[in-house]
N, C-alpha and C positions, 0 to 999 in steps of 0.2 A: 629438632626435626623441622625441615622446610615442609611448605605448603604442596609441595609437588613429592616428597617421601612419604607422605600420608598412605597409610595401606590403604588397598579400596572395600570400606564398611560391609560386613558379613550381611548387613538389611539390608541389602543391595532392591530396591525396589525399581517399578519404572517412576520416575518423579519428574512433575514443574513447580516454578514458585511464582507464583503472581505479588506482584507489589502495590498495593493500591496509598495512594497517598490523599491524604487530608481534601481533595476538593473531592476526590470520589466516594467519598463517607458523609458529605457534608449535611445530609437531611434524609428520612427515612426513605425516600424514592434511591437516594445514592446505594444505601446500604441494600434495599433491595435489588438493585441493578448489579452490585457486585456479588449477590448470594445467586443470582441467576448465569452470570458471566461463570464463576467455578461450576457451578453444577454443566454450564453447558462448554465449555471450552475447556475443564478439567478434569481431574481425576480421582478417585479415591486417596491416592495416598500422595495428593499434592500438599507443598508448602505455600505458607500463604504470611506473607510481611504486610502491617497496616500502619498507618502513620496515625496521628490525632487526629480526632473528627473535624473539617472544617476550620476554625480558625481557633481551636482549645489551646494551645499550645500556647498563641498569641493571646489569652485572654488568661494563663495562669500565666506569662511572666509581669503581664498590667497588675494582676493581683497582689503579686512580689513586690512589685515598685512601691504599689500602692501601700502596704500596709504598715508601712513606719512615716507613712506622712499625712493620711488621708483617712482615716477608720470607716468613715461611713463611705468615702467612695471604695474604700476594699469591699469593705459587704457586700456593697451593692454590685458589685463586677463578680465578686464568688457566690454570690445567691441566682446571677443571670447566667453564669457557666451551671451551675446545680442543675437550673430550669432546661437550659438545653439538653443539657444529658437526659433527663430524665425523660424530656419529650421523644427524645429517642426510643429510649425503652417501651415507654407507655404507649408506641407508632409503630411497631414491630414485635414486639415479644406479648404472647398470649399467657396466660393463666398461672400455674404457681412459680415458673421460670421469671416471671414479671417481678413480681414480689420480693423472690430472690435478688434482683438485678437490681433492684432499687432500694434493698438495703446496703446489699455491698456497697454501693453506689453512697449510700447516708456516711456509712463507715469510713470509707476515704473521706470524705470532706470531713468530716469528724477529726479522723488524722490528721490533714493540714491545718485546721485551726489548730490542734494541741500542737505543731510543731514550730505555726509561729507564732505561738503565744511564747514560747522560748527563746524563740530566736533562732531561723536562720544560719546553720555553717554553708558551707560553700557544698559539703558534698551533700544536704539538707538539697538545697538550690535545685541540686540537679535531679534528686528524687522527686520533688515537688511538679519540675516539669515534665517527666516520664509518664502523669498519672494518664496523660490524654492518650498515651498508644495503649497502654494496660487498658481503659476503659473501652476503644476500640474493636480490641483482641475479645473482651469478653460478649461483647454484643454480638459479634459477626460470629461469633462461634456459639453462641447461644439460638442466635437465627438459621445458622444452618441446620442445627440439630433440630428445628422445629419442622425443616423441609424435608425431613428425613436423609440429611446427609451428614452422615455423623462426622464427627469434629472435636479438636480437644485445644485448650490453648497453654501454651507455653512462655513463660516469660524468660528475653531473652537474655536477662541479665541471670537467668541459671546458667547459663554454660558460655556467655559472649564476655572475652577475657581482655583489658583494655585500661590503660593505666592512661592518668589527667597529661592532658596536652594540649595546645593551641591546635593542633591539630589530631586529636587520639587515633591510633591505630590497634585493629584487634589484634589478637597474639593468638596465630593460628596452633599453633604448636599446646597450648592451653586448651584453647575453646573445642579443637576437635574430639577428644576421649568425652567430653562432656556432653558435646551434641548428640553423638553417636550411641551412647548411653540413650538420651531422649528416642531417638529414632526407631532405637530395638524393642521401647516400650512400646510404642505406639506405631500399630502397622493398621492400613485397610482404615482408615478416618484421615483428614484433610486438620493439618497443626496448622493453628492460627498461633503466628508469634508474634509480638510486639517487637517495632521497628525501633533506632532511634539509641538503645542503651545498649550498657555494656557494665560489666562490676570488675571493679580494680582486684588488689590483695587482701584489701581487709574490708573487703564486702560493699563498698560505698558505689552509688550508681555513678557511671560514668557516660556524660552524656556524647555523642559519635558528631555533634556539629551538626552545621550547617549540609541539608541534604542526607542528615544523618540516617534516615533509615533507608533509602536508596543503598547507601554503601553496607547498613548492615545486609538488606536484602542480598548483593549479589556473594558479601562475603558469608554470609551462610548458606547462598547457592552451593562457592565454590567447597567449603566444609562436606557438603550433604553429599557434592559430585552432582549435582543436577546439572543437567544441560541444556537446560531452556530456562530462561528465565523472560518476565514478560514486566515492565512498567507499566501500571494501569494510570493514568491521567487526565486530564481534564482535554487535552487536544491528543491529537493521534500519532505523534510523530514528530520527527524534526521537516521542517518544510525551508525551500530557500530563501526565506524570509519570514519576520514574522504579521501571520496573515492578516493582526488586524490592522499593521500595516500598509502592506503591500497584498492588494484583495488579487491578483492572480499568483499571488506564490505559492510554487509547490510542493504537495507531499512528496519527499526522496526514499522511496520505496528500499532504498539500499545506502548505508553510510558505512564506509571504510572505517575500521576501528580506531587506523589512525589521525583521521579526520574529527570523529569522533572526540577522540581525548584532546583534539585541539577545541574544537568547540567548545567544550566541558571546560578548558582551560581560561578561556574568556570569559568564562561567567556565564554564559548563558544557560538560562533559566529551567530548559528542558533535562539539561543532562548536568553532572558533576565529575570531575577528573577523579575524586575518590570511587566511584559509587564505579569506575571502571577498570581500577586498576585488579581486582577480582578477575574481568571478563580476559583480562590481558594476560594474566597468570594463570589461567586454566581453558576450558576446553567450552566453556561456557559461548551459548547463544542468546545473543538479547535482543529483546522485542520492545518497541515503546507502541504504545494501542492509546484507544479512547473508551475509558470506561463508560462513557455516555453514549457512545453508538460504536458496539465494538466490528461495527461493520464499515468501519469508515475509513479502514486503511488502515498503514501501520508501516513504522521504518525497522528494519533490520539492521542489528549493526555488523560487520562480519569481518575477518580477516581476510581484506583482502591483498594481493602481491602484487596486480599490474600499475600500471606505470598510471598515474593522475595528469589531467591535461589542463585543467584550471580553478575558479573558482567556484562551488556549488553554492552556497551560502553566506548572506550579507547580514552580519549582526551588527549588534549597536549595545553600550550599555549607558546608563546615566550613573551617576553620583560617584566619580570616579577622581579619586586624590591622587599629587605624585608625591613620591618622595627621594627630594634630591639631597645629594650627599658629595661635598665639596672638600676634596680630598687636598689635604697638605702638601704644596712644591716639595716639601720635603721626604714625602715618602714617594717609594714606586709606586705609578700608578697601576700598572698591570697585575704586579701586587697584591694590591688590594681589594681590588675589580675582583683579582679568582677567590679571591678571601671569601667576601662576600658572595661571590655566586656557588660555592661550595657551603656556604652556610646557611643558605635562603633552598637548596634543594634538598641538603639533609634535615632541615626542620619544614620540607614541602610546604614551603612559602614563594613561590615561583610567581613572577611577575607576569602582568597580563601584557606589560610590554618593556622595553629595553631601549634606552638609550643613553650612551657614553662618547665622551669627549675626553681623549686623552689630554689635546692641545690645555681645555679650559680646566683641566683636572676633574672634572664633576661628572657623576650617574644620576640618572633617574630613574627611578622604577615606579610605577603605574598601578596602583592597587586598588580594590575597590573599600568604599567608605566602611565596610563592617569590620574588615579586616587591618587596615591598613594603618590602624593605635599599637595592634600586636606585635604588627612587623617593625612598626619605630623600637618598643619598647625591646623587642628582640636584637637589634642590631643595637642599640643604647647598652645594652648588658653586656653584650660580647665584646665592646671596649674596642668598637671598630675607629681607627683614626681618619674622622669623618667630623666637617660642620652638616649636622642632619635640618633638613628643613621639611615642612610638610607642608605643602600646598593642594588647596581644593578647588573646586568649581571648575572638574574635566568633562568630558567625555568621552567614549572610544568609541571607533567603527571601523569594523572588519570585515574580509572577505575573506574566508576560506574553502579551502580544497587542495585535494595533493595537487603540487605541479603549479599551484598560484602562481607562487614569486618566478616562474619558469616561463610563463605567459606572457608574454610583453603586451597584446592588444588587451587583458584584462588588466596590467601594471599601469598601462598608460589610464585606459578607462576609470580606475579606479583613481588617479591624481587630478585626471581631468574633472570630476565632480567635486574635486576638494579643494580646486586650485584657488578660489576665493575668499576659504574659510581660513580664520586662526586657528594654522594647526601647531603644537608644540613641537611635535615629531611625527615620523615615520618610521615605524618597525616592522623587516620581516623576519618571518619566525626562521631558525636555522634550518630545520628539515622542508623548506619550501610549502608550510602548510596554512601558510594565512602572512594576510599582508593587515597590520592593524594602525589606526591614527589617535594620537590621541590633540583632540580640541578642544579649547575652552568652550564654555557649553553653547552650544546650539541648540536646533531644533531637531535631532536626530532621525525624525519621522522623515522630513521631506529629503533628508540627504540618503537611508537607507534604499526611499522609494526610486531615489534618481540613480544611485550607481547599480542597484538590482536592473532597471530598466537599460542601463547603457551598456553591462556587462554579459546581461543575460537576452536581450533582443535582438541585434544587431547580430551577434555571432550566433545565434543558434542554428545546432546541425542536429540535421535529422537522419535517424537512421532508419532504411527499409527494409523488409525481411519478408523473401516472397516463400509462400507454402504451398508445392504447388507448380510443376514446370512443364503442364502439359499444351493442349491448345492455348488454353488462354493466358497461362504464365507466359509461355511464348513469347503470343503476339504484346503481352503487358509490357517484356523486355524490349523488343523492339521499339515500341512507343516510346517509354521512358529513357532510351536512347537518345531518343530523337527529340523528345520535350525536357530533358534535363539543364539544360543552358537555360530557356527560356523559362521555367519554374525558378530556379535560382537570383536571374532578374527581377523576376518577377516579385516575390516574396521576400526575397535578399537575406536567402535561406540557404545553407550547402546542403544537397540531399545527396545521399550516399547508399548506393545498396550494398548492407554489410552479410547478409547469410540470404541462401537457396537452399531449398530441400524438397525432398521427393518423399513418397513413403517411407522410407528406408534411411534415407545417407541428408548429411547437413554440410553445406559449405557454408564455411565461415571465418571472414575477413575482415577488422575491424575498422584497417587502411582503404578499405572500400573494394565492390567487382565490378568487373566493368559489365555492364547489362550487352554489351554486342559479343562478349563471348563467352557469357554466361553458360549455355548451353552444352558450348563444344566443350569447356573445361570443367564443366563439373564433374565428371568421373576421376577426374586427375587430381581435384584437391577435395571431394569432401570424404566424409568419415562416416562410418553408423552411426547412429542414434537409436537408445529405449525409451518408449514413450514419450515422457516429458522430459526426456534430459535435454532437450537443444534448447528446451526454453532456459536453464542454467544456466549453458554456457555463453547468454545473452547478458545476463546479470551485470560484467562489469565494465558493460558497454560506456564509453567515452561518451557518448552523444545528450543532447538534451533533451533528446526527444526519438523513442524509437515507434514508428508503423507497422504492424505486421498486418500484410494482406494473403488474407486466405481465399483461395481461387481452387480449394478441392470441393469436394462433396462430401467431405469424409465427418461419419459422426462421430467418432473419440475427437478428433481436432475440435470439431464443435465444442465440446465437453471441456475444452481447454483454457478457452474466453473468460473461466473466473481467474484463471493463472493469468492470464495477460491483463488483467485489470490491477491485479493484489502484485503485481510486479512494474506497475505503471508503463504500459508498453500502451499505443491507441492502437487500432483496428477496423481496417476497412474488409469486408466480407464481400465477396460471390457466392457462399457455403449456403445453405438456403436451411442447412439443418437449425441454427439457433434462430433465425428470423422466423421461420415457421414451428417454433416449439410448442409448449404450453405456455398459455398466459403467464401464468405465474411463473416458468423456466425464462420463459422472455425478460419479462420484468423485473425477475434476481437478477439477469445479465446487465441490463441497461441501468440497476443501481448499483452493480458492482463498477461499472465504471462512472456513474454521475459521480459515485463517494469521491473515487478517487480523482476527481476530476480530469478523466480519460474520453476520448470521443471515440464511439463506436458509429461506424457507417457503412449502410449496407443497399446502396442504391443499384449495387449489380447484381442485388440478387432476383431480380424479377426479370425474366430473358425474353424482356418484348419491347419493343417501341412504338406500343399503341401509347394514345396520350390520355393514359388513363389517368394522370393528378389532375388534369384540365378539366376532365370528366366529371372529379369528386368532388374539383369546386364546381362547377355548371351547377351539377344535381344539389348541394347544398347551399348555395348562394338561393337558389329556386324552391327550396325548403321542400326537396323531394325524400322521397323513402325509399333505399335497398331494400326488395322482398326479395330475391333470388338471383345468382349468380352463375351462369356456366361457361364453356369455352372449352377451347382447342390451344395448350400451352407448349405443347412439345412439337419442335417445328421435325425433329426426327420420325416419331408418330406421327404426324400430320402429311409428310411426303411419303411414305414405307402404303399406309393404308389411301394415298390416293389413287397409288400404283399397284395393290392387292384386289384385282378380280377373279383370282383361280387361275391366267391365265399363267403365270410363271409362282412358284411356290414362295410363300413366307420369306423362309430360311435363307434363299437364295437373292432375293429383295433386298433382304438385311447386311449379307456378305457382299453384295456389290457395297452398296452404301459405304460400308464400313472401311472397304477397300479404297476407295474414291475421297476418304474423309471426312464423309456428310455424316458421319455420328459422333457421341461423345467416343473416347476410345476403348472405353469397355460399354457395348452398346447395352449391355443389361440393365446400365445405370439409367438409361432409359424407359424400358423395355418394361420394368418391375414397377414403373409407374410412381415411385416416390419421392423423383424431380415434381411432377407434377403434381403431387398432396401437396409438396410445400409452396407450389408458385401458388396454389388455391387459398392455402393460407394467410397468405403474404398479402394478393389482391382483396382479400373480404378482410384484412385489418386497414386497406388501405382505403376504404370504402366505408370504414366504421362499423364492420358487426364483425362479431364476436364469433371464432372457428376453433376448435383444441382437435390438433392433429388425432387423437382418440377416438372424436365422432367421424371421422370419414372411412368408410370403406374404401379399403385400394384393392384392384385388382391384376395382379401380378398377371403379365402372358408368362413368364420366364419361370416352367416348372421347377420348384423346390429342389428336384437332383439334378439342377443345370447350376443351380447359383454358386456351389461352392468350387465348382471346376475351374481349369485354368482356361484362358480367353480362346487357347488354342484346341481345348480338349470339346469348350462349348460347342465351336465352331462344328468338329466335326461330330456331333451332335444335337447340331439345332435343328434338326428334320423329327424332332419331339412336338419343337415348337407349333409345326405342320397340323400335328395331330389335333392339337388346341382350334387352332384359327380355322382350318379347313370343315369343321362342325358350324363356327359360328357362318361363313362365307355358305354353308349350303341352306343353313338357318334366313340368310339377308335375304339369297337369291329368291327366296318363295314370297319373301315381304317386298320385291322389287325395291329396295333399298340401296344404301350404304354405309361400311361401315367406320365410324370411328372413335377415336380414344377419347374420351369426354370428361371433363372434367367438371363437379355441379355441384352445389350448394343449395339445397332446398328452403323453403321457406318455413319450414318448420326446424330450421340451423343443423341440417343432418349435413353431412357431406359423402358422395359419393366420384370415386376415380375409376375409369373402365371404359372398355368397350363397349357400344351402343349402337343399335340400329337404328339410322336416321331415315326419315324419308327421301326422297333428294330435293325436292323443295324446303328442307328444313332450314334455318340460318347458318346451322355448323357443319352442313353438310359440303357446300362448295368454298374452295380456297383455293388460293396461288398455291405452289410450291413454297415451303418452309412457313406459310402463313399461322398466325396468330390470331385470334377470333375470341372476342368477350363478348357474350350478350347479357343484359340487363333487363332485368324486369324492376321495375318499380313502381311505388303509386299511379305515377302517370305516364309508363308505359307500362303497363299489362297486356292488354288484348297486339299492341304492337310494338314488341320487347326493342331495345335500342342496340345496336347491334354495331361494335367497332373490330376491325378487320382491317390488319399490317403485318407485316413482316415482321419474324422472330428476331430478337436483338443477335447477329455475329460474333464471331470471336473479339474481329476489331471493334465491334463497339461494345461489348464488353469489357474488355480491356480499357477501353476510355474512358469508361463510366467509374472505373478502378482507380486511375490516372486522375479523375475529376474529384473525386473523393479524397485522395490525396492530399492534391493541389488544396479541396474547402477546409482540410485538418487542417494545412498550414495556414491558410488565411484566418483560421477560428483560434489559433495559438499566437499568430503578429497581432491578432485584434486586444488578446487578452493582458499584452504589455502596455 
């Protein structure tokens, strides 16, 4: 029975499996960070794979070496692994569970001295080093159950079926009736099973290799039919480089599975080509995370179909041997070439790289040092008619992504950083998915940093995605028309607007739209959209960089900004909903995107061009104090009530406006006054006190059975509105007043938005048309509050403050190469 005729298990539960490997166990803070990670990112009846604590693993096979040459350095190495375990225990487990754990605990090490006091067999060997995941297994599941999250542990050499091999493979068709047994017993508790093993035919452990419990993990994903599976690790993902490298390299929010297993294919350190060929034969989703801050981002690996454009990722490894094989004039060479490449992928031994000369008769193939005795001694047995030679002291450096070798300006870039080095060869891989070097050794560090900078700075393209195609989408489009040549010079950046969307419909273009007829063609190509789905179909965007500018008001959009961070997209906002939220909703946002190293920017969302940053340093440079804050923000409010003295009604004030364009285009967005909480917001953070949309009273003109009508139904209905204002306006008249929309911030941190009866001497009582009006009380104005008075920001400078925002992403991305 194949892996894919498996019936689907009658304990059909919902399940994940989290995989935590050896740095994330490493000391009791680890182990507590991973008992909080499941309890809060998991489920009752998840699976859970754990590798050996920290470096157990590497400190019992020192023990093994040691103990037929060295007696007291063995002791002394198995009495310092005993101490760590046990500090573990004695650091997390409370009262008679403790005692228990640390006799088991005596009893195993009891066992391995009685077993090398005998000696030693090979399948001895591999039980010896299995104890580090069994002792893992039993802590994390002894500390869950003290959190009150019940948990059971399974060892997974009961049911992980797997005969000795340079490379062992489980044997699905075995291991599943055995799993699936376990799984029926135990429902509604979190199985901890030990990573790493597997048991032959006649019971001996078998250990899974290098990466081994990775591979066990997804292949008892793919057994269980789970569909998520999650690498827990010490960094967060694959990034395009590695970071302590190259210090702007980024988290890839999203890796091709086939990119993937080319990665994996070179060695590098994050992932393993076993530990994916599970994810590749089933239905499975995998996540790699930081179990150290699992807030920090995370790449996805995913099936994806569209077409790759070039390189995403520059690896590098050291200690890297060839092994060349100098074939006899006397046999065929192509011959023996397939010979050999049919027998290095049936015993999945695939080289990190390839090179053949039929002319000189000779191959080389490229392996890494831990492997690369295996693969001689393997082609020595199979009686290949070959002079085999092994030579060391390489190095390799790659670039991959779908479409590499298809790239000529990353082909070239990539020769041009190497053109000075001793390189042996150049290999690209057959599916286009990495282009690899191998050199006598170098310095790897500075050559990584130099082709990531030549291949990833010079060409990066950035994609825009406007949200949003009203006034100021509009006038954005027009601009960015008209400034796209000269941003492109400028930055020596191609910007490209790849999707538009309206409430409702998404156009979306990957080859770019053209911003001048954007507008008139958007009903011709875009499509609906639910909820969040247009941010998916963004996912397998070509670009190295995407923008989305949000120019609505809309608060689910708002709502969305941890999606566009956890999908690495940056973000420039006019939305005033998340800049004016709760401290703390603020704050989530702006570390969702610091993690990810994403830039949010949100300089249009305050719709004035008073020079109030000039203001905040004056008054702080001056070591003055904000006590109170009020103002006139809404320049539609501001002109509607300069024009309201009873002589022509409300209603009809509002419907010329609206008619003429002088308001937003649902003027209610106005009207209900909660533009105006958040610009109050916005300015008392911008001034340094503390505001949460919570404490401000707003008060709506726009009765409650107006809000939910359509624009046309209000319309013939807004002589409600009448009913409201026409009280306050016979209220003013008797105070020989005027009235206006105020917006205020008391000195006791209250805030209040509404209409107010002002004197006409008062500061906020006279204005220009569309005028903007802050006044300041503080220290040293109180008795004669300071008082700045301009013009509300337009659509056009809106838009440009959009466009400027832009423009400083991309300059804060060229800076970071």
């Amino acid at each position: 029975m194949s892996a894919v005729e498996i019936a689907s298990p009658q304990h059909s539960l919902s399940r994940q499996l989290h995989k935590f490997g050896g740095s994330s166990l490493a000391d009791p803070a680890c182990f507590r960070r991973v008992a909080h990670i499941l309890k809060q990112y998991g489920g009752e009846n998840d699976l859970v794979v754990v590798s050996a604590a920290g470096k157990t693993t590497n400190a019992l096979i020192e023990w093994l070496m040691l103990f037929n040459e060295d007696s007291c350095l063995a002791n002394d190495s198995i009495q310092g692994l005993r101490k760590y375990q046990q500090d573990l225990i004695e650091n997390l487990i409370a009262g008679e569970k403790k005692q228990a754990l640390v006799d088991a605990l005596y009893q195993d090490f009891s066992a391995l001295a009685l077993a090398a006091e005998a000696g030693f067999t090979d399948a001895e060997y591999a039980w010896a080093q299995g104890f580090g995941e069994v002792w893992s297994a039993r802590l994390l599941s002894a500390l869950l159950i003290q959190m009150d999250l019940p948990a059971i542990i399974i060892d997974s050499r009961s049911f992980l079926r797997a005969e000795r091999a340079v490379q062992p493979e489980v044997d699905h068709e075995s291991s599943w009736p055995l799993l699936n047994e376990q799984l029926i017993q135990h429902k509604h508790c979190r199985i901890v099973i030990t990573g790493f093993m597997a048991q032959n035919h006649v019971g001996e452990t078998v250990l899974l290799g290098r990466n081994g419990s990775d591979y066990s993990a997804t292949v008892i994903a793919a057994l269980a039919e789970v569909n998520c599976v999650t690498i827990w690790s010490d960094v967060a993902g694959v990034y395009s480089a590695d970071p302590r490298i190259v210090s702007d390299a980024c988290l890839l929010p999203l890796l091709r599975l086939d990119e993937a297993t080319e990665l994996a294919r070179l060695a590098a350190p994050v992932l393993h080509t076993r530990t994916l060929q599970p994810v590749a034969q089933s239905c499975i989703n995998l996540n790699l995370r930081c179990s150290y801050d699992a807030e920090s981002g995370s790449t996805r690996i995913e099936r994806v179909l569209t077409a790759g454009c070039g390189a995403k990722i520059i690896t590098s490894l050291n200690d890297v041997c060839i092994l060349q094989l100098d074939i006899p004039r006397s046999h065929d060479f192509n011959t023996v070439y397939l010979d050999i490449e049919r027998l290095l992928t049936r015993n999945q031994l695939q080289p990190l790289a390839t090179s053949s000369s039929k002319e000189q008769h000779c191959i080389q193939l490229a392996y890494t040092a831990e492997i690369v005795n295996s693969v001689l001694e393997q082609l020595q047995n199979t009686g290949i008619p070959a002079e085999m030679h092994l030579r060391k002291g390489y190095c390799l450096i790659a670039a991959v992504g779908a479409g590499v070798t298809g790239n000529s300006k990353h082909c070239h870039g990539f020769d041009q950083q190497l053109r000075q080095q001793p390189i042996e060869f150049i290999c690209e891989s057959k599916d286009g998915l990495s282009i690899a070097a191998l050199l006598r050794t170098a310095d790897t560090n500075v050559l990584v940093a130099g082709i990531h900078r030549a291949l990833f700075q010079v060409q990066r393209r950035i994609g825009l995605v406007l949200l949003g195609k009203g006034n100021i989408g509009c006038h954005w489009l027009s601009l960015f028309a008209e400034q796209k040549d000269a941003m492109e010079k400028c930055h020596s950046m191609n910007f490209e607007l790849i999707s538009v969307l309206d409430s409702d419909n998404q156009w979306l273009d990957f080859n770019g739209i053209d911003p001048k007829t954007a507008m008139d063609e958007f009903l011709k190509h875009s499509i609906i959209y639910r909820g969040a789905e247009w941010i998916y179909r963004l996912l397998n965007h070509p670009y190295n960089d995407v923008i989305v500018l949000d120019v609505t008001t809309s608060a689910p959009m708002a709502k969305q900004y941890f999606d566009f961070a956890k999908h690495g997209f940056h973000l420039v906002s006019a939305n005033k909903v998340a800049r004016s939220a709760s401290s703390s909703d603020y704050g989530a946002i702006q570390d969702a995107f610091a993690k990810m190293s994403r830039y949010w920017l949100y300089n249009a969302t305050v719709d004035t061009e008073l020079p109030v940053n000039t203001t905040v340093h004056h008054l702080r440079e001056s070591d003055d104090h904000i006590l109170a804050l009020s103002g006139i923000f809404s320049s539609t409010l501001s002109r509607l009530f300069q024009q309201y003295n009873g002589d022509i009604r409300f209603s009809v004030l509002l419907e010329r406006a609206w008619q003429q364009g002088l308001t937003e285009s649902d003027p209610r967005e106005a009207l209900n006054g909660t533009d105006v909480m958040h610009q109050l917001v916005i300015l008392a953070q911008k001034f340094g006190l503390t505001l949460e949309p919570k404490h401000i009273c707003v008060q709506s003109l726009v009765p409650e059975v107006l809000m939910s009508l359509s624009l046309d139904t209000f319309f013939e209905q807004s002589s409600k509105l009448d009913e409201i204002l026409d009280e306050w306006l016979r209220e003013n008249k008797k105070e020989h007043g005027v009235l206006r929309y105020v917006a205020r911030l008391t000195r006791d941190g209250k805030g209040r938005v509404g209409l107010e009866m002002l004197s006409k001497e008062h500061p906020l009582a006279y204005s220009l048309p569309y005028d903007n009006i802050l006044v300041i009380e503080s220290n040293w104005c109180k008795a004669n509050p300071l008082v700045i008075r301009g013009p509300d920001a337009n659509k056009n400078a809106t838009a440009g403050t959009l466009l400027l925002d832009v423009n400083q992403i991309a300059s804060l991305l060229k800076s970071r190469n």
